[in-house]
N, C-alpha and C positions, 0 to 999 in steps of 0.2 A: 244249466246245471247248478243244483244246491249247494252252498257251502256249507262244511258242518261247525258245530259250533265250535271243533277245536281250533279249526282254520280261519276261522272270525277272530276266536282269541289271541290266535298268534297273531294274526295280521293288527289286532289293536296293540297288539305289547311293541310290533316294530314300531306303527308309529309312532307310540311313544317315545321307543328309544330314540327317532329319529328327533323328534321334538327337543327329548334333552341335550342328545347330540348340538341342537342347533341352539340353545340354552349355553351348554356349553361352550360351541363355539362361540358366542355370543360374549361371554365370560374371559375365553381368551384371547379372543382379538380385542377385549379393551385391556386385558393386562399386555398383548403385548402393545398396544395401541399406548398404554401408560408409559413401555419401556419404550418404544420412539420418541415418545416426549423427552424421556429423561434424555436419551442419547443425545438428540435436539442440540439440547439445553447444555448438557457437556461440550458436545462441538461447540456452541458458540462459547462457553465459556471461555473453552482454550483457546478460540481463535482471537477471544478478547484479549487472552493472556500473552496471546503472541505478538499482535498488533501492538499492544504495549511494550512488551521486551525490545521492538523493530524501532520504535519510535525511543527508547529510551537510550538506546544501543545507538542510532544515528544521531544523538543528542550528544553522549556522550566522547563518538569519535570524532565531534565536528568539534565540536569544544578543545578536544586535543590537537588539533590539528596546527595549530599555531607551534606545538611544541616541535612537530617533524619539521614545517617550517622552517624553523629558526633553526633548528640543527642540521637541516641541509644547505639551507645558508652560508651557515661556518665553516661547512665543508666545500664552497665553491659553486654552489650550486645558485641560477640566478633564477627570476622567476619563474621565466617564460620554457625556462631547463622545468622545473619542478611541478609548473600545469601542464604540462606534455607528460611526465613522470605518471602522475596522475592521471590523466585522463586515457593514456596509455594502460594503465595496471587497472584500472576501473574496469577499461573496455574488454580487457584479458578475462581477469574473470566473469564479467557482467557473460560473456561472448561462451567460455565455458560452462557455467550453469545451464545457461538455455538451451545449450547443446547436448545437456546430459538429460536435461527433464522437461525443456519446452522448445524441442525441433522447430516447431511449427511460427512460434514467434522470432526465429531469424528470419524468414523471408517478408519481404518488403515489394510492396509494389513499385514501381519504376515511375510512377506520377506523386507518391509517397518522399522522393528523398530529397524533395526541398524540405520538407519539414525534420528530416533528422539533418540537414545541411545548418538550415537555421537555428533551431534549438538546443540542438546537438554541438556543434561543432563553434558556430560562433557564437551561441551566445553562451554556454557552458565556458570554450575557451578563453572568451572575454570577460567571463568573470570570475575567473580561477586567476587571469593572470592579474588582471585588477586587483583582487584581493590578497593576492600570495605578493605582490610588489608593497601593500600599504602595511603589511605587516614587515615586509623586509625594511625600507624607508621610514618605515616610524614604531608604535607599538599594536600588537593583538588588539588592545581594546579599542582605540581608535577605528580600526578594522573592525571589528562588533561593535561598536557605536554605528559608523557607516552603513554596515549591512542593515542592520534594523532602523534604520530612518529612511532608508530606500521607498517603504510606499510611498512616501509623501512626496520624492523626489520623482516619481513614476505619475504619483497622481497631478503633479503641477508641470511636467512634459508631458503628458498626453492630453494634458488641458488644450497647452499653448501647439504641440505639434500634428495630433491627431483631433483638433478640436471637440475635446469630448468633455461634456457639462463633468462640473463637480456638483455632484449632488447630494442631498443631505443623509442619503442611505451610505455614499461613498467616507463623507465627513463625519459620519457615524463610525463607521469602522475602522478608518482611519485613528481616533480617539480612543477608543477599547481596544484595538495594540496596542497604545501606546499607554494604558490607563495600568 
């Protein structure tokens, strides 16, 4: 069967339209291809901006933190009272948050809790009560002297007790801490 020429005609005008159609789509999926960039580039901004805020905010209350110190001190309060205080109220909220918006990171595997026993528990409480005691006995900055000379203290015990080279990438960085 013939086509006639109007059915030709129309049939060229769809393809056309389809052609622009696809022109167009063409068109808008790089403008919105343009607008996931941008979006992109916003998320990471903010989350620069957050990361920042987190690191200045934990800079700032660590800094303070000599001042509760001393003032629960005054109040009768002895070290080993005030890293329990703390690591109690830590674990309260840390235990609440996760609970509201990350269920899934409470659960622990059972071959897993030597590592929150060790890291967690003693070597957190060993060094809360360490450092909450050097501020009590002496001053804040001695306490921040101490803590910030620690790699060196770390890197010359793990020399002599886990026999581990010091190497000149370690004595590298060791130096730009402290430069």
């Amino acid at each position: 069967m013939q086509s006639s020429p109007c059915s030709e005609e129309r049939k060229g005008r769809e393809e056309g339209e389809e052609e622009e159609e696809g022109g167009g789509k063409k068109k808008r999926e790089e403008k919105e291809g343009g607008r996931g960039r941008e979006k992109e580039k916003r998320e990471a901004f903010l989350m620069n901006q957050k990361a920042t805020a987190a690191v200045l905010g934990a800079g700032s209350l660590w800094g303070v933190i000599s001042i509760f110190v001393r003032n629960l001190n005054a109040m009768g309060l002895t070290a080993i009272q005030i890293s329990l205080l703390r690591a109690m109220g830590g674990a309260a909220v840390m235990v609440l948050f996760l609970a509201l918006t990350r269920r899934d990171l409470l659960k622990i595997k059972l071959r897993h809790i030597w590592y929150f026993v060790g890291t967690g528990i003693i070597s957190l409480a060993l060094f809360n009560l360490c450092y909450f005691t050097v501020i009590e006995l002496s001053q804040a900055s001695i306490a921040v002297v101490l803590l910030y000379t620690s790699p060196i203290f770390i890197m010359v015990i793990s020399a002599i007790v886990f026999k581990e080279k010091i190497t000149r990438n370690k004595l590298l960085a060791l130096v730009m801490v402290f430069a």
